[in-house]
FIKOL-525026 format. One record per residue (C-alpha): z, x, y. Coordinates in pm, 1 decimal. Example, Ala and Ser with C-alpha at 12.3 -4.5 7.8 and 13.67 -1.06 7.14 Angstrom:
! residues 2
@c3: 780.0	c1: 1230.0	c2: -450.0
@c3: 714.0	c1: 1367.0	c2: -106.0
***
This chain:
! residues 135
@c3: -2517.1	c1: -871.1	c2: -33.1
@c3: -2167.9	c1: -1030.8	c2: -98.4
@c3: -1834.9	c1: -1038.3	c2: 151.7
@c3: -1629.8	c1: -775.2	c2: 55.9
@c3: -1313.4	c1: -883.4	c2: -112.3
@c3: -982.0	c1: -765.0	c2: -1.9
@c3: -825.7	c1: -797.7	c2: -389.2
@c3: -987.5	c1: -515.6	c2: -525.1
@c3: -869.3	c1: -324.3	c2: -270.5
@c3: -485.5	c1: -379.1	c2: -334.1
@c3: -558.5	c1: -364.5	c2: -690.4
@c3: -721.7	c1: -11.2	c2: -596.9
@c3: -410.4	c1: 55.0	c2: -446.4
@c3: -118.9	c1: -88.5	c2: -687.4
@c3: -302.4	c1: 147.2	c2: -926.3
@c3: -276.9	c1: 446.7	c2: -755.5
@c3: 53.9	c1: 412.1	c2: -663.2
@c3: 168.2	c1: 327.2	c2: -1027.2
@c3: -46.9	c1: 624.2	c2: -1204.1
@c3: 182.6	c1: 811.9	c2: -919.2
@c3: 497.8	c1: 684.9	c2: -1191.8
@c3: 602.3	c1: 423.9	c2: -918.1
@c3: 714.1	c1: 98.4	c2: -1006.5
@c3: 552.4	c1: -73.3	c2: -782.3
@c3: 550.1	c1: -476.5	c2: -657.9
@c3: 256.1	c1: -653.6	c2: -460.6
@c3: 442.6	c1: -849.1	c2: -164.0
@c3: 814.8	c1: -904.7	c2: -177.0
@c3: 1048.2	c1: -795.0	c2: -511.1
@c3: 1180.1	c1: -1082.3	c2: -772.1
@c3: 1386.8	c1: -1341.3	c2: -657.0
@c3: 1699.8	c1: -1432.7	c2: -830.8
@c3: 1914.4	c1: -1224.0	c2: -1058.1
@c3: 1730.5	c1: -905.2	c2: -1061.4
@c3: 1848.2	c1: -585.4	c2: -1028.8
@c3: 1671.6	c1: -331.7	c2: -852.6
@c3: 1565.6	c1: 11.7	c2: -1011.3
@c3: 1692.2	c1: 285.1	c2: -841.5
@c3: 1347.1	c1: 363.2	c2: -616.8
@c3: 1071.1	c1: 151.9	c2: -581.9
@c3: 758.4	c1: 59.3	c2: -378.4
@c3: 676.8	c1: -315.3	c2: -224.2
@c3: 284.4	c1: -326.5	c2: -129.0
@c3: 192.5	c1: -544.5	c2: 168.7
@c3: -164.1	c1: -587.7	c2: 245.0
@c3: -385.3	c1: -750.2	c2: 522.7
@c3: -611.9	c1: -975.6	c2: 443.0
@c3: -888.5	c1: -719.3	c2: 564.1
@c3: -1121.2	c1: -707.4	c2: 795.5
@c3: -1500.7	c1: -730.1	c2: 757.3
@c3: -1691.6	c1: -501.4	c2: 982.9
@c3: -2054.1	c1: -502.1	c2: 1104.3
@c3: -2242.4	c1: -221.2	c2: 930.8
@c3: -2525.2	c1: -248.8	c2: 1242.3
@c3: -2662.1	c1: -484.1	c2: 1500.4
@c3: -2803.0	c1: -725.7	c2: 1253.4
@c3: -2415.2	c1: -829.4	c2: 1226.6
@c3: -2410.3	c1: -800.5	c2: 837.1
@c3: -2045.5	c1: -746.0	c2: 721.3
@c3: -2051.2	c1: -537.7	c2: 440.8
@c3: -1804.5	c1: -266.8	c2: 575.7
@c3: -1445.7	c1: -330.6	c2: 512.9
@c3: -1134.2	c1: -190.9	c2: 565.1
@c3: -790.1	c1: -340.1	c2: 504.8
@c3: -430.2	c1: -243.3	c2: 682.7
@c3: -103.1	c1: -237.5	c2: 434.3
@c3: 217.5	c1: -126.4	c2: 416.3
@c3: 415.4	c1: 65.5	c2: 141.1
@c3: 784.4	c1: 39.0	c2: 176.4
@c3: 929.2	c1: 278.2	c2: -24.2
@c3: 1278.4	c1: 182.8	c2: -117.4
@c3: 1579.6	c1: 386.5	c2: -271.9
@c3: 1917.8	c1: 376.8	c2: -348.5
@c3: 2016.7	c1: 643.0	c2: -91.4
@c3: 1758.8	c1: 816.7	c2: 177.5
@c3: 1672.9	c1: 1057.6	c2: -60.6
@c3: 1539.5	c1: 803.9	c2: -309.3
@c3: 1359.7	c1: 638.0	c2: -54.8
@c3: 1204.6	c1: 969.0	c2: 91.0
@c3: 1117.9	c1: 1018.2	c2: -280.8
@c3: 897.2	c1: 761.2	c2: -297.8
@c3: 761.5	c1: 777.8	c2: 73.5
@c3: 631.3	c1: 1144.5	c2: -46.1
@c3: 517.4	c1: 982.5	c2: -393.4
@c3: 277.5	c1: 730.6	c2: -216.0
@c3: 159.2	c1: 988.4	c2: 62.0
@c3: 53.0	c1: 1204.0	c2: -230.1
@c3: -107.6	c1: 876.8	c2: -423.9
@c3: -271.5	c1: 813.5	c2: -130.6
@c3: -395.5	c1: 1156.1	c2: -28.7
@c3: -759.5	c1: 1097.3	c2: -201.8
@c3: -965.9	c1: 798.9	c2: -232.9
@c3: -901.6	c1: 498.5	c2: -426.2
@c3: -1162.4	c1: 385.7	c2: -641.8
@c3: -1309.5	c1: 65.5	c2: -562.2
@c3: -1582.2	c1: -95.4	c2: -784.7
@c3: -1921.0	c1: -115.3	c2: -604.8
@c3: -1751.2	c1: 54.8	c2: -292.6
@c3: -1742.3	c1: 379.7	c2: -171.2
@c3: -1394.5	c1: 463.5	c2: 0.2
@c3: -1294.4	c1: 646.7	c2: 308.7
@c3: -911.2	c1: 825.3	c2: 182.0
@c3: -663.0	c1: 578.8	c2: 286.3
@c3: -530.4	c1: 672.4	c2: 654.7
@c3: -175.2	c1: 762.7	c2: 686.5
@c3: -11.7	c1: 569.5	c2: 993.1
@c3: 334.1	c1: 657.8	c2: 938.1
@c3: 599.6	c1: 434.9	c2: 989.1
@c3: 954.9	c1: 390.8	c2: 1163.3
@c3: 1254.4	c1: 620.2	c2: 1042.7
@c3: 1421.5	c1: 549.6	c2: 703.4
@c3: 1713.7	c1: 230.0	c2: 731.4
@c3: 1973.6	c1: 68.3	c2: 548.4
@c3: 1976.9	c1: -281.7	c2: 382.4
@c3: 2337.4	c1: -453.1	c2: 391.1
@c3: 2185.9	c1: -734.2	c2: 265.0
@c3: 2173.9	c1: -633.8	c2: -51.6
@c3: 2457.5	c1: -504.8	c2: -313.7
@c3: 2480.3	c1: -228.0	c2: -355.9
@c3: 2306.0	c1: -135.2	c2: 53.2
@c3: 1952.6	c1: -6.8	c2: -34.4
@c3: 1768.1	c1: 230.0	c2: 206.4
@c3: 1371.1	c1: 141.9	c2: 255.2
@c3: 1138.6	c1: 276.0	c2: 497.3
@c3: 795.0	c1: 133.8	c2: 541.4
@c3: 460.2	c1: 310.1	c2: 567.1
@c3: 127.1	c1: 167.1	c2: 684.9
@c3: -243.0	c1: 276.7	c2: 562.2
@c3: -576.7	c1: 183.8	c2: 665.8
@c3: -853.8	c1: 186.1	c2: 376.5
@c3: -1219.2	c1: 154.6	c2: 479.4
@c3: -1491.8	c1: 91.8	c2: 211.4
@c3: -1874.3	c1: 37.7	c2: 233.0
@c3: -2125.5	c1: -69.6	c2: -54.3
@c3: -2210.4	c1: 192.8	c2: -309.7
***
């Protein structure tokens, strides 16, 4: 039986999120001239973990850490999306030729403000844990 791979899992993921109406971007947001929409998600995954599925140390169990920040251009819009991905997340993903655990919610620090940018966005990040196994 093959590694799992971590890259169906984030795709698993991004898709959720996005059938969820998010606009969503897999680590970091453009670079340059771009203007932000008014809420948005940034996905940051692990690279995943393999896990021994007994004593005869075959890794075929998997489970991956990542982190949603949900962004907004006030609290409110970044709240918005927080409760968008918790309710994304609130089932299992689908992952091809692995059967999912639902994501676990490991909640995050309180909402902040980012002066960096213009006009100040507010983002708070949220962490999951997916586990999978083979189907």
């Amino acid at each position: 039986m093959a590694a799992p791979e971590v890259l169906p899992h984030v795709d698993a993921v991004q898709e959720a999120l996005e059938e969820a109406g998010l606009v969503v971007y897999l680590g970091g947001t453009p670079g340059g001239s771009w203007t932000p929409p008014d809420k948005f998600a940034v996905l940051y995954p692990d690279p995943g973990t393999a896990l021994r599925e007994s004593l005869a140390d075959r890794r075929t169990d998997f489970a991956v850490v990542f982190q949603v920040t949900c962004v907004g251009s006030s609290t409110e819009r970044a709240l918005w999306v927080a409760d968008k991905v918790r309710k994304a997340l609130s089932q299992p993903v689908a992952v091809v030729g692995r059967g999912t655990w639902k994501p676990e919610d490991l909640g995050g620090p309180p909402v902040q403000r980012d002066d960096d940018v213009s006009p100040p966005l507010w983002f708070v990040p949220v962490q999951y844990r997916l586990q999978s196994t083979p189907a």
